[in-house]
N, C-alpha and C positions, 0 to 999 in steps of 0.2 A: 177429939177426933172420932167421927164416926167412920161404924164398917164398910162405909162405899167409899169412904174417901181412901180409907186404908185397899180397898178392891180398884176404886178408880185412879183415877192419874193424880199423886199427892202432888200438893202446893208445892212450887219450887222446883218442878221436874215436868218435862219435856211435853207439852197437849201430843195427842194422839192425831197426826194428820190424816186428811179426810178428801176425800174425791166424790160431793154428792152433787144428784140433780137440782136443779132447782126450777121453782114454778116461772121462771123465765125462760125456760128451754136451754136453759148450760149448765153447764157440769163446775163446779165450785169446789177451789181446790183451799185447804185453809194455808199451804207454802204459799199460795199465790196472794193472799189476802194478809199475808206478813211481810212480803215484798211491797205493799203499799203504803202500809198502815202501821203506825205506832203501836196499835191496840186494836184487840180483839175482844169482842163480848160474845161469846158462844150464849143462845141461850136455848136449851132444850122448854120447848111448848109445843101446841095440837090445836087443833081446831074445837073439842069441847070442853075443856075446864073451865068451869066459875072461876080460878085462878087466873088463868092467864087471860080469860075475859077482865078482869078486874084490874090487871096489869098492861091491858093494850096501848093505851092510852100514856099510862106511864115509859112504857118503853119506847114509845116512838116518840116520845117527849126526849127522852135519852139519846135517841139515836139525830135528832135537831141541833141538840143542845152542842154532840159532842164531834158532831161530821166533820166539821171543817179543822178539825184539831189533829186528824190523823187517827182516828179513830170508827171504827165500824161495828153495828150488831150485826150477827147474824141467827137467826130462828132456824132450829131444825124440829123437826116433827119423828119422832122414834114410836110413834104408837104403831100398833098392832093392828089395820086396816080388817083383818079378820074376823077380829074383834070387836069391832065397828067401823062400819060403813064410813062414817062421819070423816075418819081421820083420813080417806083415803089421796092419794095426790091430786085427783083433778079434784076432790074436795077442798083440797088446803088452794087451789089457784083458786077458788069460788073464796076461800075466808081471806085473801091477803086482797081480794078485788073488792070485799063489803068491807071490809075494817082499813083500807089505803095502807098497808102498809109498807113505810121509809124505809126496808132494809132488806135483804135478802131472807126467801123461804127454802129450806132445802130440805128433801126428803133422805132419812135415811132409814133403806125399807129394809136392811140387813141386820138392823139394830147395834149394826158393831160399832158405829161412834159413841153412841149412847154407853156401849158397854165400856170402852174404852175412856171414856172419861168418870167411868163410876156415878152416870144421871140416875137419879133414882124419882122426880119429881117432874112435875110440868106446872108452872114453869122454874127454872132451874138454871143459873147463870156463872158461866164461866170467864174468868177474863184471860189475857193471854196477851205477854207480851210482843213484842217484834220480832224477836227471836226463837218467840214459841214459846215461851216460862210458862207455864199458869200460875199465877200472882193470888187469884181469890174465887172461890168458888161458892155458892149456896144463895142468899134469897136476894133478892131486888132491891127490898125495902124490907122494913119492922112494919108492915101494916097491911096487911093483903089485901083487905075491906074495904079501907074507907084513907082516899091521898092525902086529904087533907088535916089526917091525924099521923103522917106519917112524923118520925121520932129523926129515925135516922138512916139516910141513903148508903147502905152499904155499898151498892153496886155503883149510883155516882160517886161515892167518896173515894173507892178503888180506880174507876178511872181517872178521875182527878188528879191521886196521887202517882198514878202511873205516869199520864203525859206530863208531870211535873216535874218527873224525874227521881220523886221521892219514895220510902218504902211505902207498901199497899199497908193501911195501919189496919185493918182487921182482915186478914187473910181465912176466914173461913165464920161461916154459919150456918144452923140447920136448917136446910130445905124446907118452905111448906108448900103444900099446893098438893096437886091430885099426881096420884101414883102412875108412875110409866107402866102403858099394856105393852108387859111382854108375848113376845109371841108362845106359845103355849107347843 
């Protein structure tokens, strides 16, 4: 177990609900998207990582794969606009409008979701039951680089086992990807 997850929201206990904008013009509540949905993919990304660039593609394969099951990602962007231009919110509608993406963008310019669930990476994925559990938290995949050498889908094999009904068989792994701009 690492120190964020010991800091953020441990496995097994309650996500931190959340009231954020999103690059559709509404406010995105995560109670509201457990009264729909069997499962929740929280996944903290930004609009510049090689990471999450490298991961687009995969996630919105994920979010195809698993729509009609009762299942939804959502992307939040916790970076530091300050910091860089790049990440800021009418920049993320310009990145979800070049890369189509399947799933909701939400900004959270307070950084307190991100704090709240102990995100320390971009991108960085949480899952979350119906009732709010957080089941599994940490990378995507074993292969940030390159799909087609990917080993093993942690983050589909936790969904999987969620809407199956079965336990999440690997409930936690280290984060890779680029470090969350805190605001300073």
């Amino acid at each position: 177990m690492s120190i964020m997850e010991k800091l953020g929201t441990p496995i097994g206990s309650y996500a931190p609900d959340f009231e954020l904008p999103g690059i559709d013009g509404q406010v995105h509540h995560l109670s509201r998207y457990l009264e729909q949905y069997r499962g929740v993919g929280v996944i903290f990304m930004c609009n510049q990582s090689p990471y999450v660039f490298s991961y687009l593609e995969r996630l919105k394969q994920i979010q195809a794969q698993f729509q009609n099951q009762g299942f939804t990602l959502i992307g939040i962007n916790a970076n530091d606009p300050n910091q860089d231009e790049g990440e800021s919110f009418p920049n993320m509608k310009q990145f979800a409008l070049v890369h189509k993406l399947n799933f909701p963008y939400l900004w959270d310019s307070t950084q307190d979701v991100a704090h709240g669930f102990g995100a320390e990476k971009t991108p960085e994925a949480f899952l979350i039951d119906d009732v709010g559990i957080l089941r599994y938290r940490g990378q995507i995949d074993d292969n940030a680089q390159e799909p087609e050498g990917v080993q093993v889908h942690y983050l589909k094999n936790a969904i999987a086992a969620l809407l199956s009904g079965e336990e999440v068989p690997q409930k936690w792994t280290k984060p890779i990807g680029s470090p969350l701009k805190w605001r300073l």
